[in-house]
PAMIDO-152603 format. One record per residue: residue number from 0; x, y, z of N, C-alpha, C in turn. Coordinates in nm, 3 decimals, always signed. Example, Ala and Ser with C-alpha at 12.3 -4.5 7.8 and 13.67 -1.06 7.14 Angstrom:
<recs>
0 / +1.319 / -0.569 / +0.780 / +1.230 / -0.450 / +0.780 / +1.320 / -0.330 / +0.780
1 / +1.285 / -0.225 / +0.708 / +1.367 / -0.106 / +0.714 / +1.290 / +0.003 / +0.787
</recs>
This chain:
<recs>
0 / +19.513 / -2.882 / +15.462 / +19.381 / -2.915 / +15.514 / +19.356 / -2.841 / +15.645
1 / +19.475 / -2.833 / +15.704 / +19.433 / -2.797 / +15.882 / +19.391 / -2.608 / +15.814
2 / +19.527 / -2.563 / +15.747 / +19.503 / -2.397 / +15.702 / +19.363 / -2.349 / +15.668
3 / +19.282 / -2.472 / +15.600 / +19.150 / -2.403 / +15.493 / +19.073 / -2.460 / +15.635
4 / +19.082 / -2.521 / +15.769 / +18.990 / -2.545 / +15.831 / +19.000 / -2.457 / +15.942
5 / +19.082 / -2.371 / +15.901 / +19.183 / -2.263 / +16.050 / +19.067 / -2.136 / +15.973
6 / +19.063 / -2.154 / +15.868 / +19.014 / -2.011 / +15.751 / +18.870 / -1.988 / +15.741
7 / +18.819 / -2.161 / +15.731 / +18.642 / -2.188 / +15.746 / +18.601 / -2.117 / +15.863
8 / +18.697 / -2.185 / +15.992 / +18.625 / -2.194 / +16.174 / +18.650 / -2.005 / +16.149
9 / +18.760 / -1.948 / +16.098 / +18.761 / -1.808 / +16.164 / +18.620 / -1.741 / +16.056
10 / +18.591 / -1.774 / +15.949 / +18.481 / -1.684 / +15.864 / +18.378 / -1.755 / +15.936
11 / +18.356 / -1.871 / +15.991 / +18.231 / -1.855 / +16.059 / +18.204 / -1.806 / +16.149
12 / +18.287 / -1.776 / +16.232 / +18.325 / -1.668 / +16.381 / +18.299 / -1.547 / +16.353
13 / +18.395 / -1.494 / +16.234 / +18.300 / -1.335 / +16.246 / +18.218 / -1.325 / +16.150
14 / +18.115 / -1.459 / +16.062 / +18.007 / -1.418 / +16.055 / +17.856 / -1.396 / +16.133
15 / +17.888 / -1.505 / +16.239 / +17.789 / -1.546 / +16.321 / +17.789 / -1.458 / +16.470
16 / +17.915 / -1.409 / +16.494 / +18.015 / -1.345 / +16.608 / +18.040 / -1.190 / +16.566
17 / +17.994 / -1.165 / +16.468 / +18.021 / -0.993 / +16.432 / +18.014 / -0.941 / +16.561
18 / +17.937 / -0.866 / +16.648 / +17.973 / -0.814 / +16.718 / +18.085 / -0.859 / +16.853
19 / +18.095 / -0.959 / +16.859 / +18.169 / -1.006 / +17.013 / +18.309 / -0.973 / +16.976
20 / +18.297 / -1.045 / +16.800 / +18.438 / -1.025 / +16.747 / +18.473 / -0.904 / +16.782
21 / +18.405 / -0.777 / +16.698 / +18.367 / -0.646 / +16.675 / +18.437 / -0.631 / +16.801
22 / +18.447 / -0.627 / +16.946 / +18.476 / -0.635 / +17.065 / +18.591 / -0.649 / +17.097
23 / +18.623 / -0.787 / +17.066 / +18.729 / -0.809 / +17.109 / +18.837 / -0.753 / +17.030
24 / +18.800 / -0.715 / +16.926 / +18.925 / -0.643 / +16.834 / +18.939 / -0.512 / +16.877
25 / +18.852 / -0.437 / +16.961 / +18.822 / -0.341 / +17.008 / +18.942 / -0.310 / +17.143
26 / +18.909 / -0.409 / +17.222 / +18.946 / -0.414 / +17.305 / +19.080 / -0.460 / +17.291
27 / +19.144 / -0.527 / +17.215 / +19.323 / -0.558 / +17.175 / +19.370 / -0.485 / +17.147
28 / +19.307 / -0.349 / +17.011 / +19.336 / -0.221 / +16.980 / +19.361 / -0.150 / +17.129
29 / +19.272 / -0.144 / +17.226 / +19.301 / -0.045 / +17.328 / +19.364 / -0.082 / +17.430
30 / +19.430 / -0.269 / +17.449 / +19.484 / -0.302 / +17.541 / +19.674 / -0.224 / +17.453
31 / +19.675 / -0.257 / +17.287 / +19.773 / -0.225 / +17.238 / +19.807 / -0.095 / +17.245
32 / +19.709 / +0.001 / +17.305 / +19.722 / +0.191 / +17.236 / +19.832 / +0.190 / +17.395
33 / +19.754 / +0.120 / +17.493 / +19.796 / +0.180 / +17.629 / +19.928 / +0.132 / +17.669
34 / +19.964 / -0.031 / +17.581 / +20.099 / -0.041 / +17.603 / +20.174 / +0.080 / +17.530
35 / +20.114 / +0.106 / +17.426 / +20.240 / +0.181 / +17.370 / +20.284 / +0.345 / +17.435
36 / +20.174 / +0.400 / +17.507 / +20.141 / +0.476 / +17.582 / +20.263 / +0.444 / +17.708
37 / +20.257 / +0.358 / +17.774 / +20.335 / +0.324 / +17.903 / +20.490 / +0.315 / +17.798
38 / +20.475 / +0.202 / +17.714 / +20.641 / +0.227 / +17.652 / +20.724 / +0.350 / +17.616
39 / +20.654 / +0.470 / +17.558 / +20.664 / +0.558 / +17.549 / +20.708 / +0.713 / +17.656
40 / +20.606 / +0.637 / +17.799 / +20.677 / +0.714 / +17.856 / +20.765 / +0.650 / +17.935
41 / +20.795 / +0.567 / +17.930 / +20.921 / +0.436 / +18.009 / +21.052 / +0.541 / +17.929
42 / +21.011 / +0.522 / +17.801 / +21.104 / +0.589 / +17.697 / +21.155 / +0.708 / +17.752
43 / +21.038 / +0.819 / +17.731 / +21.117 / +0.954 / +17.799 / +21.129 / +0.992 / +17.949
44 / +21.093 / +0.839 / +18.056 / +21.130 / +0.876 / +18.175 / +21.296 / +0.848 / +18.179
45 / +21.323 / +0.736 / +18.111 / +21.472 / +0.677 / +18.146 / +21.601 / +0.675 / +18.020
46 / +21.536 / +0.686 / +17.904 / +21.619 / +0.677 / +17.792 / +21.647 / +0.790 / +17.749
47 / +21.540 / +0.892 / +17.700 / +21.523 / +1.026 / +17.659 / +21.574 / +1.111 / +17.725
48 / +21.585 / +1.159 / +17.906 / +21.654 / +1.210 / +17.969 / +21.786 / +1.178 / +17.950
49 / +21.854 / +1.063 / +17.939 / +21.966 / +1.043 / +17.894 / +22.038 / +1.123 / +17.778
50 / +21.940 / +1.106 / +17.699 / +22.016 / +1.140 / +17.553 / +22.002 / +1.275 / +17.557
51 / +21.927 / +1.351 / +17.633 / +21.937 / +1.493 / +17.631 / +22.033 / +1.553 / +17.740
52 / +22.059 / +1.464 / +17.844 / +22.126 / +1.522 / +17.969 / +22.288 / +1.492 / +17.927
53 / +22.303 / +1.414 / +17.793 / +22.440 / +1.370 / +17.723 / +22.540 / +1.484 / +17.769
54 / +22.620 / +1.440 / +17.866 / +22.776 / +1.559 / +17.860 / +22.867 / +1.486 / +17.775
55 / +22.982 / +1.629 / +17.699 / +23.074 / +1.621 / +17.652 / +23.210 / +1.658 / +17.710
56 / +23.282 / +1.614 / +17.776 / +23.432 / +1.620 / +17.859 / +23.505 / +1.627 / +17.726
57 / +23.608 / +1.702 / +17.711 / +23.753 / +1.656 / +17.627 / +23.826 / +1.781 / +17.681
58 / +23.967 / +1.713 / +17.616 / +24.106 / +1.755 / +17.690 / +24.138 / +1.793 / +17.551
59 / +24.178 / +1.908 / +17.474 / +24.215 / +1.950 / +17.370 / +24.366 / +1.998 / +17.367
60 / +24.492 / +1.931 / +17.344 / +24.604 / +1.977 / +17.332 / +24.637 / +2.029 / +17.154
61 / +24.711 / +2.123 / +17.198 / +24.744 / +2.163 / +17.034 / +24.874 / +2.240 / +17.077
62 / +24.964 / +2.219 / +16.941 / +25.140 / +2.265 / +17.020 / +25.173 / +2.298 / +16.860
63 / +25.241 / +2.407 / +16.847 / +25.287 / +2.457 / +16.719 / +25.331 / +2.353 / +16.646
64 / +25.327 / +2.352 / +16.534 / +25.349 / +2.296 / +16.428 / +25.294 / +2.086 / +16.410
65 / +25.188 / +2.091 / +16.523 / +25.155 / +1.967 / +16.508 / +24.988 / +1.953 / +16.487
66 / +24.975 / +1.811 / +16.480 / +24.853 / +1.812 / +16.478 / +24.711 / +1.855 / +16.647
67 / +24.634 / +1.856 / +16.631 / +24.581 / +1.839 / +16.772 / +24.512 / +1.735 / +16.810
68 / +24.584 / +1.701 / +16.891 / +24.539 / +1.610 / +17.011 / +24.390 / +1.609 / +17.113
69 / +24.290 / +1.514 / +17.072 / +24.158 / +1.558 / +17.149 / +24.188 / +1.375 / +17.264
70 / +24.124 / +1.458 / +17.361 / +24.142 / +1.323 / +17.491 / +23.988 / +1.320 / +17.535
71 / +23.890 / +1.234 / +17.522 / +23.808 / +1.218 / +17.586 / +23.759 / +1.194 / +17.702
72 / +23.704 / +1.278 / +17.777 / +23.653 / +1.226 / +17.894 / +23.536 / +1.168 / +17.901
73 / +23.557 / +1.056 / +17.989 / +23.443 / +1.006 / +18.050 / +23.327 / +1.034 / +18.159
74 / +23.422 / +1.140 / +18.263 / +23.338 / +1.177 / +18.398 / +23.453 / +1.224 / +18.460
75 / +23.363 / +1.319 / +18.569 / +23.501 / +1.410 / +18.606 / +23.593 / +1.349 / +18.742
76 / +23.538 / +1.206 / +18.765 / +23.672 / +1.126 / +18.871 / +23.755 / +1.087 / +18.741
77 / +23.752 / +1.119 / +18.610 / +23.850 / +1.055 / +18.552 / +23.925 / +1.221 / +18.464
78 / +23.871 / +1.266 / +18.478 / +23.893 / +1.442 / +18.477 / +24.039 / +1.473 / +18.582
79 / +23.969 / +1.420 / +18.667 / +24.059 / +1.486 / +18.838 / +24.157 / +1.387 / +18.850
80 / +24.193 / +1.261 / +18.777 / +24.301 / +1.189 / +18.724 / +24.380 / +1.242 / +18.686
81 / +24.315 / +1.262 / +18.537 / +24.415 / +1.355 / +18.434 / +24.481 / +1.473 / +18.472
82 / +24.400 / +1.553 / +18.553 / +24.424 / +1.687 / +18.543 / +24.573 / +1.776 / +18.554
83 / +24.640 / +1.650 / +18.714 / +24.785 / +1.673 / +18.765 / +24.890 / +1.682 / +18.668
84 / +24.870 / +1.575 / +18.531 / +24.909 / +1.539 / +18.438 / +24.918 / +1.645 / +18.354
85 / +24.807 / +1.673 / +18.321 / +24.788 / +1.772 / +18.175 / +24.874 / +1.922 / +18.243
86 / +24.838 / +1.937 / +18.361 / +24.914 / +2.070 / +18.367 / +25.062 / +2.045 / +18.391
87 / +25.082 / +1.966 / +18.442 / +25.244 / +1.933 / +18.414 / +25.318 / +1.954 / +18.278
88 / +25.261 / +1.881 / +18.163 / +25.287 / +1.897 / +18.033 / +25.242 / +2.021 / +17.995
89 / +25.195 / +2.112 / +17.995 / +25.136 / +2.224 / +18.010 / +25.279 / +2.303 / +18.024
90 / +25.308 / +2.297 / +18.194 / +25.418 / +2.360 / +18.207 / +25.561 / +2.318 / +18.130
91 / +25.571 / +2.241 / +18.100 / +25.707 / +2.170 / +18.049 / +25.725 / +2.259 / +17.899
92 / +25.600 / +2.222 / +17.836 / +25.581 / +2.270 / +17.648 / +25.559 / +2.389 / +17.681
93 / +25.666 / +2.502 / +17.566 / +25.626 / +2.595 / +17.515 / +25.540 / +2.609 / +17.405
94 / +25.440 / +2.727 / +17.410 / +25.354 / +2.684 / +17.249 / +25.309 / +2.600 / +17.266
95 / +25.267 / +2.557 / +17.326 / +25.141 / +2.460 / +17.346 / +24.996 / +2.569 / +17.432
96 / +24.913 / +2.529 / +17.328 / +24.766 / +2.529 / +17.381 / +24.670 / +2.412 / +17.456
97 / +24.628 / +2.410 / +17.562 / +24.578 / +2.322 / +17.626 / +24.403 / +2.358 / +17.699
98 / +24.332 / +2.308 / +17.647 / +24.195 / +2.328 / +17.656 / +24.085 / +2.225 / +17.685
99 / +24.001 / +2.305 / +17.814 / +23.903 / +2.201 / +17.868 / +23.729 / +2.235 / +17.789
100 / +23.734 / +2.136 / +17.692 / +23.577 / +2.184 / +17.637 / +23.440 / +2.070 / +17.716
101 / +23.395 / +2.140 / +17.800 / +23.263 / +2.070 / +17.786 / +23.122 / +2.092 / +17.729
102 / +23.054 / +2.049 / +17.726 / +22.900 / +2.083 / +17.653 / +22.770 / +1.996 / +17.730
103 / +22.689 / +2.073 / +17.719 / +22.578 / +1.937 / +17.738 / +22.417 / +2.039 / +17.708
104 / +22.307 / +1.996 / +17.737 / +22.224 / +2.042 / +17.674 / +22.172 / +2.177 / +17.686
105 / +22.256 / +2.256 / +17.773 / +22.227 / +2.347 / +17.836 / +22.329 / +2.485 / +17.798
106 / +22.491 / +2.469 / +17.781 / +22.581 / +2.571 / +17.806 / +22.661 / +2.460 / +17.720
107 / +22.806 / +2.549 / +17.704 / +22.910 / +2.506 / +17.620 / +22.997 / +2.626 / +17.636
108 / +23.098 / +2.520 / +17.705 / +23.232 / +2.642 / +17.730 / +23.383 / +2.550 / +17.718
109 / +23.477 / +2.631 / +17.699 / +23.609 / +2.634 / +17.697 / +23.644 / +2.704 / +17.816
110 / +23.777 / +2.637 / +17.854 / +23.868 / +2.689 / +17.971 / +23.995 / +2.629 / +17.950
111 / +24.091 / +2.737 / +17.945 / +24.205 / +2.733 / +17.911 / +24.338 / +2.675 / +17.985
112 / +24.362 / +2.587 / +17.994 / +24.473 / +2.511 / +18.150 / +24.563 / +2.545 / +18.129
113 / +24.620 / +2.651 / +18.266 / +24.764 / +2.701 / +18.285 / +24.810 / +2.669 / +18.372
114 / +24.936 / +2.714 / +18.431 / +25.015 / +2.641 / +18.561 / +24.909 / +2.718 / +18.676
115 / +24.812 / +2.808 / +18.673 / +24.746 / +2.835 / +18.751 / +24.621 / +2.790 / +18.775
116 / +24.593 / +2.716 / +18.649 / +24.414 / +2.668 / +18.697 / +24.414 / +2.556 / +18.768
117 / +24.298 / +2.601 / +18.885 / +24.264 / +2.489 / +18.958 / +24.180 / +2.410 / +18.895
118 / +24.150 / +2.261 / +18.947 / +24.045 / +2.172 / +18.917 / +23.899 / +2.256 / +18.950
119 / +23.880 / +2.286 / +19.034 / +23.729 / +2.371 / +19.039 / +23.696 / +2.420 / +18.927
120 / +23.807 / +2.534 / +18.874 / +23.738 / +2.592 / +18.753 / +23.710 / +2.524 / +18.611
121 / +23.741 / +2.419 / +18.617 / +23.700 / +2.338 / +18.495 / +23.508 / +2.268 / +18.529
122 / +23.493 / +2.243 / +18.663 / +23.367 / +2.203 / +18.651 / +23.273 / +2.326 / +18.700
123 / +23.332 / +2.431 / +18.796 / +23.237 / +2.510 / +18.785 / +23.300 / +2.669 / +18.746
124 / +23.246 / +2.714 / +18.637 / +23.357 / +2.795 / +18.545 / +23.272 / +2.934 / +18.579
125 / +23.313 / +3.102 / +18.586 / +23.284 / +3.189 / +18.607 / +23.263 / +3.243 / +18.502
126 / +23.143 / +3.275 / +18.414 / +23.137 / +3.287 / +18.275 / +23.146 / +3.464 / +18.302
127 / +23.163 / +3.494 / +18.202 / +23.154 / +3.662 / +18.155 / +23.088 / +3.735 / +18.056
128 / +22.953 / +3.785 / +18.096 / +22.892 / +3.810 / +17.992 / +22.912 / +3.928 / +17.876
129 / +22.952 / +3.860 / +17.750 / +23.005 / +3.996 / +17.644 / +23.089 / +4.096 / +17.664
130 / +23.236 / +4.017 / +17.756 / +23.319 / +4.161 / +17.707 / +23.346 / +4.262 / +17.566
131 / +23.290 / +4.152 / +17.523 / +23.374 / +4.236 / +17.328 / +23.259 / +4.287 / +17.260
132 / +23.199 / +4.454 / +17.218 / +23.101 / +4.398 / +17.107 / +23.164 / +4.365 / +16.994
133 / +23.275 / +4.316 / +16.957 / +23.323 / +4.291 / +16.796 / +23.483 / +4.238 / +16.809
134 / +23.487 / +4.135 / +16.735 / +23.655 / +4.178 / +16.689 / +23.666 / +4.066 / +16.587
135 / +23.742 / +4.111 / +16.506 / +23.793 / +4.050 / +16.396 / +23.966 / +4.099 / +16.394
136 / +24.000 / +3.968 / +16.275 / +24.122 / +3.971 / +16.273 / +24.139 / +4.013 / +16.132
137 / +24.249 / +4.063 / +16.114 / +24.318 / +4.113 / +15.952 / +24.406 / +4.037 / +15.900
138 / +24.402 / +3.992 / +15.808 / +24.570 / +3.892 / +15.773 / +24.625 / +4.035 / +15.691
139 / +24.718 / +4.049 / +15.678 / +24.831 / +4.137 / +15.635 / +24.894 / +4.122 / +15.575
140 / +24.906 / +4.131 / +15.431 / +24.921 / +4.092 / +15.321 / +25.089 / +4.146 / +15.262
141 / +25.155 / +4.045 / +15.249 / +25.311 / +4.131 / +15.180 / +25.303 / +4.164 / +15.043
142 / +25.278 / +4.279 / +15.008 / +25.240 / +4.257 / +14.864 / +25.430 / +4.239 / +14.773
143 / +25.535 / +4.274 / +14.865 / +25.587 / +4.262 / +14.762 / +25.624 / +4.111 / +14.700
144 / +25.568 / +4.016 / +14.820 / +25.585 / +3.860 / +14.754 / +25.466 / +3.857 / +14.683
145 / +25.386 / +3.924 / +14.624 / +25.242 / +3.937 / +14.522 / +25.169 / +3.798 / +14.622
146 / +25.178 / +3.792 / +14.721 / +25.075 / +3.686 / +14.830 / +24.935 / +3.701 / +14.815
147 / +24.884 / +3.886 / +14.785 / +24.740 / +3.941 / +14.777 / +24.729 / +4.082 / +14.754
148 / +24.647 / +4.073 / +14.702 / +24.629 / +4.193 / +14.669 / +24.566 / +4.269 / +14.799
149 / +24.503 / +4.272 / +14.834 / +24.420 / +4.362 / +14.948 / +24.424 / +4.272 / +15.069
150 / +24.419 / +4.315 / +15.217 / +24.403 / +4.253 / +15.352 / +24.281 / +4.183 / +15.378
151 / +24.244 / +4.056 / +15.425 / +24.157 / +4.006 / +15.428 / +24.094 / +3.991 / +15.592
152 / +23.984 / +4.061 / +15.602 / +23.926 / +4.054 / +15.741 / +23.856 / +3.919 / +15.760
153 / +23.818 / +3.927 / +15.924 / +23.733 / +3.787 / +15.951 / +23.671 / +3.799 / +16.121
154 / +23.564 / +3.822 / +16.062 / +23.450 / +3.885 / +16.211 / +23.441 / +3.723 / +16.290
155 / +23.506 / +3.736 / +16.376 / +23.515 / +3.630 / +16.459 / +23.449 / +3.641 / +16.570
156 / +23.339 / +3.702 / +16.620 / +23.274 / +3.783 / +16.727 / +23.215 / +3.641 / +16.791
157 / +23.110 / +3.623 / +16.711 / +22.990 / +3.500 / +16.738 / +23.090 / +3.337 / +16.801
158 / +23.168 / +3.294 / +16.712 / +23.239 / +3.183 / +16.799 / +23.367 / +3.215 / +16.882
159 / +23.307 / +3.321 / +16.986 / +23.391 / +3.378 / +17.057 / +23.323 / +3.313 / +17.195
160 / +23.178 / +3.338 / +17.233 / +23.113 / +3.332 / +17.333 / +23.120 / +3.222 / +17.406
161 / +23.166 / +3.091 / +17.353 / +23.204 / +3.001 / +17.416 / +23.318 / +2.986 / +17.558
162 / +23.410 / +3.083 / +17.498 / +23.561 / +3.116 / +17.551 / +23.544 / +3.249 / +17.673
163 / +23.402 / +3.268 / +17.690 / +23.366 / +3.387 / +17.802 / +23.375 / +3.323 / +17.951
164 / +23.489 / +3.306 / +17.953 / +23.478 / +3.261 / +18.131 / +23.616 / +3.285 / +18.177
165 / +23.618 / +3.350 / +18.304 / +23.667 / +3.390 / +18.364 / +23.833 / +3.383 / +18.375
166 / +23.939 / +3.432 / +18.358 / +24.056 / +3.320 / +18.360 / +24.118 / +3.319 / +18.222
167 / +24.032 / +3.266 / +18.143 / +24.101 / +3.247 / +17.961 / +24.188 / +3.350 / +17.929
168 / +24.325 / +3.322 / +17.876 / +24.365 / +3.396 / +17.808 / +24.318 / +3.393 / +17.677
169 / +24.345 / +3.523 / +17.572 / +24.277 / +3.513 / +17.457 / +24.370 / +3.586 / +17.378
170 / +24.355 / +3.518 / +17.250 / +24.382 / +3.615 / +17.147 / +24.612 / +3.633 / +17.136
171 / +24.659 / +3.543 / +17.218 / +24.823 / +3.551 / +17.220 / +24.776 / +3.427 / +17.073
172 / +24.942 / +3.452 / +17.012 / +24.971 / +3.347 / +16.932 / +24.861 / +3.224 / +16.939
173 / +24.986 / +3.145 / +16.998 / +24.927 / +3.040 / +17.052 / +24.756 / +2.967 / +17.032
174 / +24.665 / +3.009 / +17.099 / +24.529 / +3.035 / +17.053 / +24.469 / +3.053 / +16.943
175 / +24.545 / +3.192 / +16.907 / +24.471 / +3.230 / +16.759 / +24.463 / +3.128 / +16.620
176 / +24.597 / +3.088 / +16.667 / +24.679 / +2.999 / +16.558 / +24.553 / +2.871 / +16.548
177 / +24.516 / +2.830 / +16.661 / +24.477 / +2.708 / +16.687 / +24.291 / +2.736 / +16.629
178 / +24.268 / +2.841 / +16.696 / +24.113 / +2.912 / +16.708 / +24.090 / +2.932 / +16.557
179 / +24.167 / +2.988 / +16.468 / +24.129 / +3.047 / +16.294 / +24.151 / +2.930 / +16.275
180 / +24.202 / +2.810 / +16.268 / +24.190 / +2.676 / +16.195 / +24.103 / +2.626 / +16.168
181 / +24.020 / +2.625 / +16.356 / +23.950 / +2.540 / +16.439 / +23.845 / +2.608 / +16.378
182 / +23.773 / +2.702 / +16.355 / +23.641 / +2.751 / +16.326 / +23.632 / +2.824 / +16.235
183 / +23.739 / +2.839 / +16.145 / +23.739 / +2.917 / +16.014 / +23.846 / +2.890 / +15.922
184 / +23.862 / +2.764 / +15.964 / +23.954 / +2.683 / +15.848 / +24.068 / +2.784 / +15.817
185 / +24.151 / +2.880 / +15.872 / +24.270 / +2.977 / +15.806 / +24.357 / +2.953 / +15.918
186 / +24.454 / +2.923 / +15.808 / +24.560 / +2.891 / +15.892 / +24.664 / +3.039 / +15.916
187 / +24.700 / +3.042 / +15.991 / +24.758 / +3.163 / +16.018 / +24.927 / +3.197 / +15.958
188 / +24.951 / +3.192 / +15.862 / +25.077 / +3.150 / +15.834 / +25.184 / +3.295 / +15.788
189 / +25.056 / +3.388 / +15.793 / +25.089 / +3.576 / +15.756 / +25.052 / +3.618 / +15.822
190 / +25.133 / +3.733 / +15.826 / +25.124 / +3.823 / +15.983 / +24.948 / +3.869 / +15.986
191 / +24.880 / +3.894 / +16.102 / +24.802 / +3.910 / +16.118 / +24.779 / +4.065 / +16.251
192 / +24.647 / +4.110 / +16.239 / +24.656 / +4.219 / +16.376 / +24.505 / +4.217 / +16.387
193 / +24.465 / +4.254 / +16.493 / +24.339 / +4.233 / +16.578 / +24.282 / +4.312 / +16.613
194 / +24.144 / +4.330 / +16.576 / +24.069 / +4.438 / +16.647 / +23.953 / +4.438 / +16.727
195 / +23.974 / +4.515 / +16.857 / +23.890 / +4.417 / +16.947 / +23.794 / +4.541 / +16.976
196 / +23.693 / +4.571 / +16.962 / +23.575 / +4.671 / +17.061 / +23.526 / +4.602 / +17.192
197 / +23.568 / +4.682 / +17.324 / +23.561 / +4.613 / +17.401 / +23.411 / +4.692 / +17.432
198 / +23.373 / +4.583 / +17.575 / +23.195 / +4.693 / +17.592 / +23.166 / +4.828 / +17.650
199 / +23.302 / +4.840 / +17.683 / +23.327 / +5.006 / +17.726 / +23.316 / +5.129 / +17.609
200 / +23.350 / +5.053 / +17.517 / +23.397 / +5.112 / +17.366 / +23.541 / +5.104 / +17.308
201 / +23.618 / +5.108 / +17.441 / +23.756 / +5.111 / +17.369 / +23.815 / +5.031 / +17.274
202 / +23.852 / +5.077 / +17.179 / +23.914 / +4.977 / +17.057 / +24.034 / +4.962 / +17.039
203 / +24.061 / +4.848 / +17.041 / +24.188 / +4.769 / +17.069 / +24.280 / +4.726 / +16.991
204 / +24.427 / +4.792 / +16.897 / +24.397 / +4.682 / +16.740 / +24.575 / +4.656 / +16.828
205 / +24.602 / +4.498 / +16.727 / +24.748 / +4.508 / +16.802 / +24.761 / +4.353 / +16.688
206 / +24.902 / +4.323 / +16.656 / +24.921 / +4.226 / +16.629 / +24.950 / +4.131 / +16.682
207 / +25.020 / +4.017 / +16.617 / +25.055 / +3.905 / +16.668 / +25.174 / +3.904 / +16.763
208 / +25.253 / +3.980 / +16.755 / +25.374 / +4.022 / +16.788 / +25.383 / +4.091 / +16.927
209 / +25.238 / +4.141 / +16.973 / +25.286 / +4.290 / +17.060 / +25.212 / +4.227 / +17.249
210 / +25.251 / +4.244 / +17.290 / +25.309 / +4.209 / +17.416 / +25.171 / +4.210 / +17.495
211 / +25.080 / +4.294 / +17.445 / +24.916 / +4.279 / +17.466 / +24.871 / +4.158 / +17.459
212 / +24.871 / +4.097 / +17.382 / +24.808 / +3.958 / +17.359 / +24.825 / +3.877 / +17.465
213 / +24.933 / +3.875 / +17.564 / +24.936 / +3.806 / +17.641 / +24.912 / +3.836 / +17.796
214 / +24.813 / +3.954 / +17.775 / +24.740 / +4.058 / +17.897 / +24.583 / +4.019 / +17.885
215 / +24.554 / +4.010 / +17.753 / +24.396 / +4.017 / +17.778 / +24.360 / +3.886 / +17.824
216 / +24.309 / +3.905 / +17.939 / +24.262 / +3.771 / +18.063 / +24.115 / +3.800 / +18.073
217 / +24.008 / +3.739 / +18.078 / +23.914 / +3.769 / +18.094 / +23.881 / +3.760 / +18.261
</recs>
């Protein structure tokens, strides 16, 4: 009874009330446009900057024949914790790779932790623009274990640019092993040799083995 007398009073309202109604629905529509207007930019003053200003910290260990180890960071007072740490273990392990990746909406780099890197260069890193125009690697095929028939190349140029800063070693064991997994799923398990065009022109080829690999420093 109360519902069909809630239903009568409102059809006589906007028959008799068309326009005031007309109005006020008018006016709820535009009190509703402007909240959503203010929510919206509430949104991309305080939430939206967030999600775009998002940094990525991690501590990437990787050591022959294991799995790799990713350590998350939170912020770099908890960075400058770790850091004394990680290079200690660093120095102790042979064959171990140890790597600082950050990202955020802007840049994305790697830096490589040795008994020489300071804490500075992990937050403010000396990038290097395009030493290499090219290099790819060769796997090297034994044919007399019938492993393959022909040598298989792999233009590794493009997810190189990350690793352009100052300091990195590149391209020793160690790295490569970790790097062809990491971004091209091949595991390195046959001899391999490298060819690097640097931006001078000089071309560089050398294997896994040769005493170079553990010279090229950017």
């Amino acid at each position: 009874m109360f519902f069909l007398f809630i239903c009568t009073s409102s059809l006589y309202l906007a028959t008799y009330y068309q326009e005031q109604v007309k109005e006020m629905l008018m006016s709820l529509s535009w009190k509703a446009l402007c909240f959503k207007t203010k929510l919206e930019s509430y949104y991309e003053k305080y939430f939206k900057k967030e999600e775009d200003e998002k940094e990525i910290r991690r501590i990437i260990i990787n050591s022959k024949n294991l799995d790799t180890e990713i350590i998350e960071i939170t912020d770099s007072s908890h960075l400058e914790e770790l850091f004394p740490m990680i290079k200690r273990v660093e120095q102790l392990q042979e064959n171990k790779l140890t790597l600082f990746y950050y990202k955020n909406n802007k840049e994305e780099y790697y830096i490589r932790i040795c008994k020489n890197t300071d804490f500075d260069e992990l937050t403010n890193p000396v990038f290097v623009d395009n030493p290499f125009f090219n290099v790819e690697v060769e796997l090297i095929c034994d044919n007399s274990e019938n492993e393959c028939e022909s040598s298989e190349k792999t233009d590794i140029t493009s997810k190189l640019k990350p690793f352009y800063v100052k300091g990195n070693l590149l391209f020793d064991e160690s790295f490569m092993s970790w790097f062809m997994k990491e971004f091209f799923n091949i595991k390195l398990t046959k001899k391999y040799k490298i060819s690097v065009l640097k931006e001078d022109f000089e071309n560089l080829i050398f294997d896994q083995s040769d005493e170079l690999t553990k010279n090229i420093v950017l």
